[in-house]
C-alpha positions, 0 to 999 in steps of 0.5 A: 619447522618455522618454516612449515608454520609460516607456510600454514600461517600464511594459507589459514589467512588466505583462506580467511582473506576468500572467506571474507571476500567471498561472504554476501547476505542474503539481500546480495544473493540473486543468482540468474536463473538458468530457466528459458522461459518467455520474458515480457520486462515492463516499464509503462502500464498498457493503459493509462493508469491511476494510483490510489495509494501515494504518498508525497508529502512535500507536495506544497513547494515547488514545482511538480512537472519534475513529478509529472515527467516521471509519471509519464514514463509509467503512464500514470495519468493520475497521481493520489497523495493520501498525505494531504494532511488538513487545513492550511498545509492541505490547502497549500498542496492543492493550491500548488496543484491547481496552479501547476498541474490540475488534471494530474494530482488528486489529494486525501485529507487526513484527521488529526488524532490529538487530543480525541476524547476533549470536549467538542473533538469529534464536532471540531474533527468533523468541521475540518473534513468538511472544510477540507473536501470543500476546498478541493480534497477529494478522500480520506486516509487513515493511516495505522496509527489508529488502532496501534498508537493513537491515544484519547485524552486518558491515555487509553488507545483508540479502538479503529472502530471507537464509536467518537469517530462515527460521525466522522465515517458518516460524514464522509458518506454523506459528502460522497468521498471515500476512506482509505483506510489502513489497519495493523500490519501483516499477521506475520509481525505478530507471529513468533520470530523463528524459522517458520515466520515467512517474514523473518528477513524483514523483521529481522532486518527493519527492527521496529516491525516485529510484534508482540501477540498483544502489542498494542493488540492481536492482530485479529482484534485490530482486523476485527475492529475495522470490520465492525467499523466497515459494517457499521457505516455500510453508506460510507465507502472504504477502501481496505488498503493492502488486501485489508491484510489478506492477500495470501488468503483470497477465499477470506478476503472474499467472503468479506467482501461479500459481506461488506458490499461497501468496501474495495481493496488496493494492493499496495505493497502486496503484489509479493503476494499475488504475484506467486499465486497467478491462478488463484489470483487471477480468479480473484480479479475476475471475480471482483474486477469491479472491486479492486484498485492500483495502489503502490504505496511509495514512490519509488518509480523502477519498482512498478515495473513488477506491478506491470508484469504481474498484472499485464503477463503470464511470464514465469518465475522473475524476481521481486523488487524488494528481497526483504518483502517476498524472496520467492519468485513472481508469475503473472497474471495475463489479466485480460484487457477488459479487467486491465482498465478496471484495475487501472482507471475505470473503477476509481474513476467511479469511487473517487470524485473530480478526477477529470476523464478526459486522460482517459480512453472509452 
């Protein structure tokens, strides 16, 4: 009898041993694809190209040819850092641009929120803009702390189309610089956390990003605010980050493009989304290839790649980079060369002012 104990005592902890060895989340699991299909693995753009939407905010020391060479690999010609900031810390970054590399590097500015609703804020935040752009930046970004966290001087949150920041959108009109703005997050983070919210793996795994219905505000509410805004400052150009939020609904997204002739889109972040609706998507750029720009949103180089493939391919089920964004497979596009070098160079050659063409082919 102990015998017979000691024989099953030892085969339940053997069992419990390949259970534990044999365990992997779902992060883990990526299992090869038995398909024979076509594979086209990218690791440089066909053409030289300009990402709108970066983020480096150490930009002021140092040398940046170790940033450059990595570029160069992509062939990135063309760097935007939207985390200028504003004032001296700007003027630190462009100062260092300048004397580094100043065909390779465009900066943003960006407004300081802090204490809106003072006497005097919005003529103050205007000044700055206009300091900023003469010393050499060439854009806006607002990121999506206006609309989520921002607060006036009362404590209230700042409504993305809060009528104390108009001047400010019309002054970047009249200096002939875009906003790139982005507003909310993906609908799903508002969406109950269940079985059914295609974005359960990221919300479930980055606590922090879920939503409450009203949490500061619905989703259409923010959504809805930044129209009102887009709408209102029709001599101001905006470019709506991420799809404005409806990648995964291209007919909407178009219908709002073409009620707000004043606004082009960047897909930082959502190539997930066109990525597994290659026709649709491709539709899409041929319809508003004059209206669309590359954007990537962290810097993080082996993750072009999937960039590359969707845009440049017509290859066929290949993983994404990032499990916890999107676990379905991607498509390409095969968008042809023509609609390529809009998507890559030319159309933010014509919306964001002083980069220098000479990079760039015919």
């Amino acid at each position: 009898m102990r015998s017979l104990l000691i024989i099953t005592g030892s085969l339940l902890a053997v069992q419990l041993a390949s259970a534990q060895t044999s365990h992997m989340d779902f992060e883990k699991y990526a299992p090869t694809s038995t398909l024979v299909v076509p594979e086209h693995k990218i690791s440089r753009a066909r053409f030289p190209f300009i990402d709108v939407h970066n983020h480096q905010r150490a930009m002021s020391a140092g040398d940046l040819k170790g940033l450059q060479a990595e570029m160069d690999k992509l062939n990135m010609a063309v760097m935007v850092n939207l985390s200028g900031e504003n004032g001296s810390r700007l003027q630190n970054k462009i100062d260092n641009i300048r004397s580094t590399s100043p065909k390779r590097f465009i900066v943003f500015a960006n407004v300081n929120f802090s204490g809106i609703g003072e006497p005097g804020w919005t003529e103050k935040a205007v000044k700055q803009l206009e300091e900023d752009v003469k010393y050499g930046a060439n854009g806006l970004k607002v990121f999506k702390n206006l609309g989520l966290s921002v607060k006036d001087n009362t404590g209230k949150r700042v409504t993305v189309d809060d009528p104390r920041l108009d001047p400010v959108w019309a002054k970047c009109g009249e200096l002939k610089i875009p906003v790139l703005i982005h507003t909310a997050d993906p609908k799903p983070f508002w969406d109950p956390e269940d079985e059914h919210n295609e974005r359960w793996l990221e919300i479930t795994s980055h606590p922090g990003r879920k939503r409450g219905p009203n949490d500061p505000a619905p989703w259409e509410v923010l959504i809805e605010e930044q129209h009102r805004m887009f709408k209102k400052h029709t001599g101001t150009t905006f470019i709506a980050a991420h799809f404005g939020w409806y990648p995964n609904n291209l007919p909407k997204l178009g219908q709002l493009m073409d009620e707000m002739p004043n606004v082009v889109v960047e897909f930082g972040a959502v190539i997930a989304e066109l990525g597994r609706q290659p026709r649709m998507a491709r539709r899409f750029f041929e319809k508003y290839q004059d209206r669309i720009l590359f954007g990537k949103d962290s810097w993080v180089p082996e993750e072009y790649a999937t960039y590359f493939r969707v845009l440049e391919t017509e290859d066929e089920y290949f993983p994404y980079h990032k499990k916890y964004h999107a676990f379905w497979a991607m498509y390409g596009m095969g968008l042809p060369d023509a609609i390529l070098k809009k998507i890559y160079y030319r159309n933010a050659l014509r919306i964001i002012p002083n980069i220098d063409r000479s990079q760039f082919p015919e």
